[in-house]
Backbone as JSON, one array per atom type, in Angstrom:
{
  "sequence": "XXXXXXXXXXXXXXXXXXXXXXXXXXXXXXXXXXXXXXXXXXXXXXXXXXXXXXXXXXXXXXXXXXXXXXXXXXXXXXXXXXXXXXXXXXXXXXXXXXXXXXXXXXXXXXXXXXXXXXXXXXXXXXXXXXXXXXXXXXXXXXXXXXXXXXXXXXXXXXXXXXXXXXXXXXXXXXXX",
  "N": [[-24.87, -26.26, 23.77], [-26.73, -24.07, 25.47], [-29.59, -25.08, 26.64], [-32.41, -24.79, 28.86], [-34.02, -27.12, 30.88], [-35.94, -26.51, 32.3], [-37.85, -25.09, 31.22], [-40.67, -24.8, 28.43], [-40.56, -26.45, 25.76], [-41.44, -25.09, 22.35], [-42.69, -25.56, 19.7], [-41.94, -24.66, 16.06], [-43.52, -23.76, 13.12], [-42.06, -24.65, 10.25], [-40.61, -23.88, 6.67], [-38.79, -25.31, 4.22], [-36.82, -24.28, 1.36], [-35.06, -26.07, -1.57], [-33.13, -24.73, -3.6], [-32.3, -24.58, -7.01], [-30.92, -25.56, -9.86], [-30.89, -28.01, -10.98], [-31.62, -29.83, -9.14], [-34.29, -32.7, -7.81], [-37.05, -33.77, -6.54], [-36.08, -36.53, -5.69], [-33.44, -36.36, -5.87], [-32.84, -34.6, -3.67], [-31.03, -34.35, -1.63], [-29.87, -32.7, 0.4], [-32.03, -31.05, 0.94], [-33.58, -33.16, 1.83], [-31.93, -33.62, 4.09], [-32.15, -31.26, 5.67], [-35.03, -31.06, 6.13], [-35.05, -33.27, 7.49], [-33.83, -32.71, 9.71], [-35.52, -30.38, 10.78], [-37.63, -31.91, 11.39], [-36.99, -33.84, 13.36], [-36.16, -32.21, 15.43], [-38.41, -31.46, 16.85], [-39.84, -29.64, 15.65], [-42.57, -28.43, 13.33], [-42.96, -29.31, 9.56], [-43.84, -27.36, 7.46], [-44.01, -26.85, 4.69], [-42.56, -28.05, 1.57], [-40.54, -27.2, -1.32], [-38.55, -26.65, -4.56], [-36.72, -24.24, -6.25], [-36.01, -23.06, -9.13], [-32.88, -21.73, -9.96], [-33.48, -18.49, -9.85], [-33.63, -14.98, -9.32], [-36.64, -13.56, -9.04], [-38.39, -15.53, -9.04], [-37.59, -16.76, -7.13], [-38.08, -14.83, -5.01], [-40.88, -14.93, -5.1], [-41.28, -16.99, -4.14], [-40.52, -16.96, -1.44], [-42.26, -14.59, -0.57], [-44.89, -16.07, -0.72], [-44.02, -17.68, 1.24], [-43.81, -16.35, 3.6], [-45.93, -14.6, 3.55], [-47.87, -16.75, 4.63], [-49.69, -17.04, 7.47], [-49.33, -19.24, 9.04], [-46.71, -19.95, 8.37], [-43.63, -19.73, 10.57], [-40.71, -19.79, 9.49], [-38.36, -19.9, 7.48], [-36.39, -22.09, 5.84], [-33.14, -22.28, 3.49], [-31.5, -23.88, 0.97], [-28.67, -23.56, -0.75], [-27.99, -21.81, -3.95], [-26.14, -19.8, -2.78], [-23.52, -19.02, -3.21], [-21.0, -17.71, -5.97], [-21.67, -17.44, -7.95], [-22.63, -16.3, -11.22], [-25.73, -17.53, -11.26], [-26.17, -17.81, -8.87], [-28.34, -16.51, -6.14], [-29.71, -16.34, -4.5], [-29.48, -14.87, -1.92], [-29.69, -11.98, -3.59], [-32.42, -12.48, -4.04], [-33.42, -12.37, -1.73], [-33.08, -9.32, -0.93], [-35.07, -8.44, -2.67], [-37.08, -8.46, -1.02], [-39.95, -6.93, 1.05], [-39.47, -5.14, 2.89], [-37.48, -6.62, 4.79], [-35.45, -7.14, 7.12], [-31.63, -7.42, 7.47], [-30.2, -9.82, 9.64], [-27.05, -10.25, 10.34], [-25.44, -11.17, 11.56], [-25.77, -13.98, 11.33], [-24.58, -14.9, 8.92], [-22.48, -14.65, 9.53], [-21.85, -16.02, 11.76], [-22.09, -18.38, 10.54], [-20.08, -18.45, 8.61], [-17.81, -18.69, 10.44], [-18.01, -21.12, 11.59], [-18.61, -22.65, 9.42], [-16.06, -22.47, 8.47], [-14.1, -24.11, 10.12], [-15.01, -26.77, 9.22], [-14.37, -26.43, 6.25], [-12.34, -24.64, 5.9], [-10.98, -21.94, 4.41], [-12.51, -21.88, 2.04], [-14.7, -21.54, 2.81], [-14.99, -18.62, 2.18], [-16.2, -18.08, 0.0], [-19.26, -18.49, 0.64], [-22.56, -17.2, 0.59], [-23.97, -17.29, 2.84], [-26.85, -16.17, 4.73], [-29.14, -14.54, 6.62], [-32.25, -13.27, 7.4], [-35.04, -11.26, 8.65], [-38.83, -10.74, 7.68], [-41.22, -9.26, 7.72], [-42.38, -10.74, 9.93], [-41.6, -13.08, 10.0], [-38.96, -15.3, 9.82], [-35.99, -15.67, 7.64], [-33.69, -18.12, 6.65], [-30.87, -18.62, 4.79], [-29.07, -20.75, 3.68], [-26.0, -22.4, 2.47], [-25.81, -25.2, -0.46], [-24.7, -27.73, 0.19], [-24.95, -30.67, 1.78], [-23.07, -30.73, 4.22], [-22.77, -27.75, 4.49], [-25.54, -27.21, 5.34], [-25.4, -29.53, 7.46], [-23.69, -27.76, 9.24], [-25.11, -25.14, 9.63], [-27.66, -26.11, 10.31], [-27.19, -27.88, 12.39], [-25.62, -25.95, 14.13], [-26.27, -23.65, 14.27], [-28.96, -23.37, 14.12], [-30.55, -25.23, 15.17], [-30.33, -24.6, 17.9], [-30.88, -21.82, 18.28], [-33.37, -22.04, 17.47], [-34.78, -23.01, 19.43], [-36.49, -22.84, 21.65], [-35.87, -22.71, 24.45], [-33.43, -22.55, 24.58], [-30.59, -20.39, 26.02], [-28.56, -17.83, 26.49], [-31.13, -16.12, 25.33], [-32.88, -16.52, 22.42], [-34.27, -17.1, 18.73], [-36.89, -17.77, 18.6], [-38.38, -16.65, 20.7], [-38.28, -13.97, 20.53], [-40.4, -14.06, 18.51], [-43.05, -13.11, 18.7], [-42.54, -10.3, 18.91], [-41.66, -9.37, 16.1], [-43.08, -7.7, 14.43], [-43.18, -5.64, 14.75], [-43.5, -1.84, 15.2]],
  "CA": [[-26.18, -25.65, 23.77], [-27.6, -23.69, 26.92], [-30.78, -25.77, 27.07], [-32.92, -24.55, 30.05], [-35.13, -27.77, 30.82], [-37.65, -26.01, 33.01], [-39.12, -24.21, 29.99], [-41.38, -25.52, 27.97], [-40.17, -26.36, 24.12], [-42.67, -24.0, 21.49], [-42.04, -26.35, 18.09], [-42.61, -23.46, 15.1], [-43.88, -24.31, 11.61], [-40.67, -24.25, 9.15], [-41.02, -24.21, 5.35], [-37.62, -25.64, 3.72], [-36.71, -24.37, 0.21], [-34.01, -26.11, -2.09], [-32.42, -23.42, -5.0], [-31.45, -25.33, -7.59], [-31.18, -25.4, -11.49], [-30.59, -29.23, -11.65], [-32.05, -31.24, -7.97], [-35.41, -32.74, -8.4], [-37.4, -34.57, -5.3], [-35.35, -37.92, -5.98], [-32.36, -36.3, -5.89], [-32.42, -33.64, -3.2], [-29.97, -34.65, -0.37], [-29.77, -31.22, 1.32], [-33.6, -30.73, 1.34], [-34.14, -34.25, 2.57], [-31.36, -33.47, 5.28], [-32.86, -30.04, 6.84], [-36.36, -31.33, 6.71], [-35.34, -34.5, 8.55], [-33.67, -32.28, 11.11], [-36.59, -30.21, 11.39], [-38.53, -32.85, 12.54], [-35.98, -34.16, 14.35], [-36.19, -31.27, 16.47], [-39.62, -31.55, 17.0], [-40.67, -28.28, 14.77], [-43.53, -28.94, 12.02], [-42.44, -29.09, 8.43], [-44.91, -26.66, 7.13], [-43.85, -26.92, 3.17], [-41.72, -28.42, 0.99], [-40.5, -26.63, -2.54], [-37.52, -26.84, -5.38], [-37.27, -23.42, -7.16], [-34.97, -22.79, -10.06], [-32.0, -20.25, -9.24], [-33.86, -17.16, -10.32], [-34.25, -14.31, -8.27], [-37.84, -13.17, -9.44], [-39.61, -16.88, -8.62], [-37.42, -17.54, -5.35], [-38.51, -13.62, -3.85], [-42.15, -14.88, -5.25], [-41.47, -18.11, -3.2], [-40.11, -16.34, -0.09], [-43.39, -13.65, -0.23], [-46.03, -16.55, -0.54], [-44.56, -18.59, 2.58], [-43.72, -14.69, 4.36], [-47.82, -14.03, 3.66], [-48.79, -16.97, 4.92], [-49.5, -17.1, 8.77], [-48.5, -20.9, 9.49], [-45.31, -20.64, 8.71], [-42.87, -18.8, 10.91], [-39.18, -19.27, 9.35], [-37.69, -20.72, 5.8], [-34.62, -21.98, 5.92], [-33.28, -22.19, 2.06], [-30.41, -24.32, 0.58], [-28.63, -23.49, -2.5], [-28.2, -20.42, -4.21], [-25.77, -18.39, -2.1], [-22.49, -18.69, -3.49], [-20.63, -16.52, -6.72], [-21.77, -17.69, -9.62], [-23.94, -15.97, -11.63], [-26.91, -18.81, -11.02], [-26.62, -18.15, -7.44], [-29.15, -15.1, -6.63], [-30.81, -16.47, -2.97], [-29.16, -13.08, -1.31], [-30.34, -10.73, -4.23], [-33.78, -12.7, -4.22], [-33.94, -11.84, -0.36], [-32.96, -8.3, -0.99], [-36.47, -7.64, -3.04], [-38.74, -8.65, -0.23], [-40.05, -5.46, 1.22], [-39.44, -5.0, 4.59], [-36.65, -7.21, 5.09], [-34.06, -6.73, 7.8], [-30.48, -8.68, 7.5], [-29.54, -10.56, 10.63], [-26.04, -9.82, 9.96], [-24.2, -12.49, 12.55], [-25.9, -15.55, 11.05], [-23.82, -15.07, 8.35], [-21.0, -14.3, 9.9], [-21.31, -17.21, 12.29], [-22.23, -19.7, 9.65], [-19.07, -18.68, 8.14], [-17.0, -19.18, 11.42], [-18.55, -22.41, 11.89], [-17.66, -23.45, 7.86], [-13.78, -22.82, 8.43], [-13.79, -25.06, 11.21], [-15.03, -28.08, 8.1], [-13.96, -26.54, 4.68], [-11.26, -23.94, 5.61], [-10.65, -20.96, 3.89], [-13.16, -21.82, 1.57], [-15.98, -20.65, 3.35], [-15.26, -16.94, 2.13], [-17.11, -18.3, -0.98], [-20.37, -18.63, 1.14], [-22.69, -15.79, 1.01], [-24.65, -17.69, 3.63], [-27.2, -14.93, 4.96], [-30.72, -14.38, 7.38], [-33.37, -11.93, 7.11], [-36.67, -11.48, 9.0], [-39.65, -9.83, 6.55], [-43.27, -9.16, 7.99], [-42.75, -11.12, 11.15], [-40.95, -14.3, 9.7], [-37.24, -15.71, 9.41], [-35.38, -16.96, 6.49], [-32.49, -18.02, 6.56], [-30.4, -18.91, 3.32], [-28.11, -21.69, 3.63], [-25.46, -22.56, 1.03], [-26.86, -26.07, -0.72], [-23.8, -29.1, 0.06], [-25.3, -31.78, 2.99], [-22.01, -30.3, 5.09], [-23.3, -26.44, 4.79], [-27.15, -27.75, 6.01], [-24.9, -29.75, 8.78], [-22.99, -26.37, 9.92], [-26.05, -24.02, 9.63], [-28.78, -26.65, 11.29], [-26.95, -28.28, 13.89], [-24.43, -25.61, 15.13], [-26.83, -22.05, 14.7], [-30.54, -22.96, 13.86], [-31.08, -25.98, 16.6], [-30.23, -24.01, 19.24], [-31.66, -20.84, 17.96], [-35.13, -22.12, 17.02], [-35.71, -23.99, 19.94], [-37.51, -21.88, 22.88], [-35.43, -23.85, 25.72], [-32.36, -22.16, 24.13], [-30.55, -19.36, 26.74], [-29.26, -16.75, 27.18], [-31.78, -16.1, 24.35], [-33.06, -17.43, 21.19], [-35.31, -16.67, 17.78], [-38.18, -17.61, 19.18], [-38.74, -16.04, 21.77], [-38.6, -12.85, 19.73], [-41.31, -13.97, 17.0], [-44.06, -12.51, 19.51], [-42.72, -8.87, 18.66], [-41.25, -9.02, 15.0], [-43.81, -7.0, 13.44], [-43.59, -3.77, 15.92], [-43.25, -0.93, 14.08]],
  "C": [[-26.58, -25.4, 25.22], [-29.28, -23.82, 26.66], [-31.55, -25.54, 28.16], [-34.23, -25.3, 30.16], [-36.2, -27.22, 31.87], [-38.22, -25.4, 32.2], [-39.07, -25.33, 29.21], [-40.89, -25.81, 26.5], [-41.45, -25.95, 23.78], [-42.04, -24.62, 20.08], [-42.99, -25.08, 17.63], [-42.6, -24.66, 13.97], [-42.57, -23.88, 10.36], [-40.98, -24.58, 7.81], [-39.63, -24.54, 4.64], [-37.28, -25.31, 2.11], [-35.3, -24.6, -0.52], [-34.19, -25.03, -3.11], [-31.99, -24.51, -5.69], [-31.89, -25.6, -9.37], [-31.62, -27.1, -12.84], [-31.86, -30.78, -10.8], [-33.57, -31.48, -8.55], [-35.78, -33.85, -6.91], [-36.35, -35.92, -4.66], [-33.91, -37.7, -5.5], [-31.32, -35.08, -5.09], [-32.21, -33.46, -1.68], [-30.25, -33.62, 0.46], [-31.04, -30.73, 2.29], [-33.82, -31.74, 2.43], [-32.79, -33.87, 3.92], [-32.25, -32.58, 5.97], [-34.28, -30.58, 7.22], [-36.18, -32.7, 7.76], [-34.5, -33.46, 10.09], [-34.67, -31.41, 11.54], [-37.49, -30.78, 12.1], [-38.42, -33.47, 13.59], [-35.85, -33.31, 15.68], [-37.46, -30.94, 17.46], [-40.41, -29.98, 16.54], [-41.9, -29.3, 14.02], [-43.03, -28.5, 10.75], [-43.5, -28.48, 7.82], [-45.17, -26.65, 5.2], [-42.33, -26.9, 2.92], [-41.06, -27.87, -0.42], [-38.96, -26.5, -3.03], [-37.99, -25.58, -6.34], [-35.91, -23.44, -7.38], [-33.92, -21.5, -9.45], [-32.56, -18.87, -10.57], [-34.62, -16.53, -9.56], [-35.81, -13.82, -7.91], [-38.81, -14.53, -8.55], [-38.92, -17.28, -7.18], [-37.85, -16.1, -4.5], [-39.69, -14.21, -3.88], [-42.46, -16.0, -4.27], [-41.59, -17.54, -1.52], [-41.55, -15.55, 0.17], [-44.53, -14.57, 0.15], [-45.98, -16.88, 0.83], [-44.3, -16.94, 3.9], [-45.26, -14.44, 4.56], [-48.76, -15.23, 4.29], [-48.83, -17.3, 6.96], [-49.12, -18.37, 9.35], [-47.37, -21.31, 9.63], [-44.71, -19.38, 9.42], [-41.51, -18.71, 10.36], [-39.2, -20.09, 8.07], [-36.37, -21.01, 6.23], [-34.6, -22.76, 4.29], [-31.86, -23.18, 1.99], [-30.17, -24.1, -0.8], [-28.31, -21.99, -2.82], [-27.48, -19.32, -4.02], [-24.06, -18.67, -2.58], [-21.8, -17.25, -4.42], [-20.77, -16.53, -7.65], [-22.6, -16.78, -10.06], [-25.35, -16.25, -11.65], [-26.98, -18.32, -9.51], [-27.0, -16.59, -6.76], [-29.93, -15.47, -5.2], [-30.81, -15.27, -2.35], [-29.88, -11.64, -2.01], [-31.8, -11.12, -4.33], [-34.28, -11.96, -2.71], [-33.66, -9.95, -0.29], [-34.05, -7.58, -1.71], [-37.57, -8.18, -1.86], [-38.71, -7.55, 0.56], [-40.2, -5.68, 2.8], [-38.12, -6.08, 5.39], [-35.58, -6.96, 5.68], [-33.05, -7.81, 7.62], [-30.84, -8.87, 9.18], [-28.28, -10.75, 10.47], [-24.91, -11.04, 10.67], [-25.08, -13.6, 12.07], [-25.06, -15.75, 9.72], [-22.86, -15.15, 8.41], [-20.47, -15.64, 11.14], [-21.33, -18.5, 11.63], [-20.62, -19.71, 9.02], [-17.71, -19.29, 9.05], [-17.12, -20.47, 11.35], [-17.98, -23.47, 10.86], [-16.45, -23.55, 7.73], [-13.77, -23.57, 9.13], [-14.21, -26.61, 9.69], [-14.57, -27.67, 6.59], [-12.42, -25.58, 4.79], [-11.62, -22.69, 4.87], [-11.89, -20.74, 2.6], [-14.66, -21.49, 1.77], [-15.92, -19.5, 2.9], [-16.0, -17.4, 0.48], [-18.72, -18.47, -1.03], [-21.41, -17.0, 1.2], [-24.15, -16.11, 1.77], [-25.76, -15.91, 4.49], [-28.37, -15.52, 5.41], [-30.91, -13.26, 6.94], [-34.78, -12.07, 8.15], [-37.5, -10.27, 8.29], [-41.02, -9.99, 7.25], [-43.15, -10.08, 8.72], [-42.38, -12.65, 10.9], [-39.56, -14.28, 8.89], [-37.09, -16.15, 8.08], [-34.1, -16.74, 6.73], [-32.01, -19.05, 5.5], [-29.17, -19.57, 3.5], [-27.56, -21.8, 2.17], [-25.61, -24.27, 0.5], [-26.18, -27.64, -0.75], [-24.81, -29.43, 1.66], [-24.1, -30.83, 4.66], [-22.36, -28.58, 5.62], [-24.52, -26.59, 5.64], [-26.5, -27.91, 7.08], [-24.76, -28.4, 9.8], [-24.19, -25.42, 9.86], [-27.11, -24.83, 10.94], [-28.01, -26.5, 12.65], [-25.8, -27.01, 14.74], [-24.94, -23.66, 15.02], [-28.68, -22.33, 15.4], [-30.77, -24.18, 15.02], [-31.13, -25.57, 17.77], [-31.41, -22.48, 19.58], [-33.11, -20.74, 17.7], [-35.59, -22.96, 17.94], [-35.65, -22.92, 21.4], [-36.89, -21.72, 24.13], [-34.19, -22.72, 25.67], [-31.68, -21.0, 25.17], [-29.39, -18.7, 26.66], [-30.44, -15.93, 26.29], [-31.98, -16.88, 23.05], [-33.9, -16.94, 20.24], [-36.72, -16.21, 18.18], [-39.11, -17.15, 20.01], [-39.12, -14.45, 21.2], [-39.92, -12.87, 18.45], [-42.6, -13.32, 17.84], [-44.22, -10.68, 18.92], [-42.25, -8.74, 17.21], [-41.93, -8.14, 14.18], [-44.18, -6.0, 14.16], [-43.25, -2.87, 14.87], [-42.67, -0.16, 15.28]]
}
């Protein structure tokens, strides 16, 4: 990490959403990982939420925390593989205004061969920014969270970060 301690860290408000047909508070490893590295990082955990894998109620999820001004980024677990159940990518494809970020997928996947191998091309790990806030859509094992948090989004969401970083860009995301 190119860390540049003469700038100041800018903690953002993150909203964490598991995908999932089965997890339930008690039983949702992944969630409870990212949100403890959010805090860990010194962000604010802005909201917590478990939505079923269906594209309709996770775009409706994505629009509420997108509309509301507190939070700046989502990061999602779950959802992004090939099953038929797994719909996080086509849920992020109805929010209106939504640009990909095209290399967080593509480095999440780099990152996943280095711990699963070859089996990463089963990931359909993916970002977006919509109306002036991130999401990014993690795939929903403890090991995917690992490889997405600690080796894109810690570096990327923290202000310090150089030769650039996210944050630094959330000032202009909503230029037309």
């Amino acid at each position: 990490m190119a860390i540049d301690e003469t700038r100041v860290f800018k903690p953002i408000t993150i909203a964490v959403l598991t995908v999932s047909d089965t997890r339930t508070p008690d039983t949702d490893t992944s969630g409870d990982l990212l949100a403890a590295r959010v805090g860990g990082a010194g962000h604010t955990l802005a909201a917590r939420a478990i939505v079923k894998d269906d594209a309709k109620r996770l775009a409706a999820q994505f629009d509420a925390w997108i509309d509301d001004p507190a939070i700046d980024a989502v990061v999602s677990t779950g959802g992004t593989g090939l099953t038929g159940r797994d719909v996080t990518p086509e849920a992020l494809a109805m929010i209106a205004g939504a640009r990909e970020i095209p290399g967080f997928g593509e480095l999440f996947r780099w990152l996943s061969f280095k711990s699963i191998g070859t089996s990463t091309v089963q990931s359909r790990a993916c970002a977006v920014v919509a109306r002036g806030t991130y999401i990014f859509a993690l795939p929903g094992s403890n090991g995917a969270v690992k490889d997405g948090w600690d080796g894109i989004l810690a570096e990327q969401l923290d202000s310090r970060n150089r030769p650039c970083n996210f944050v630094e860009l959330m000032p202009r995301l909503k230029e037309v």
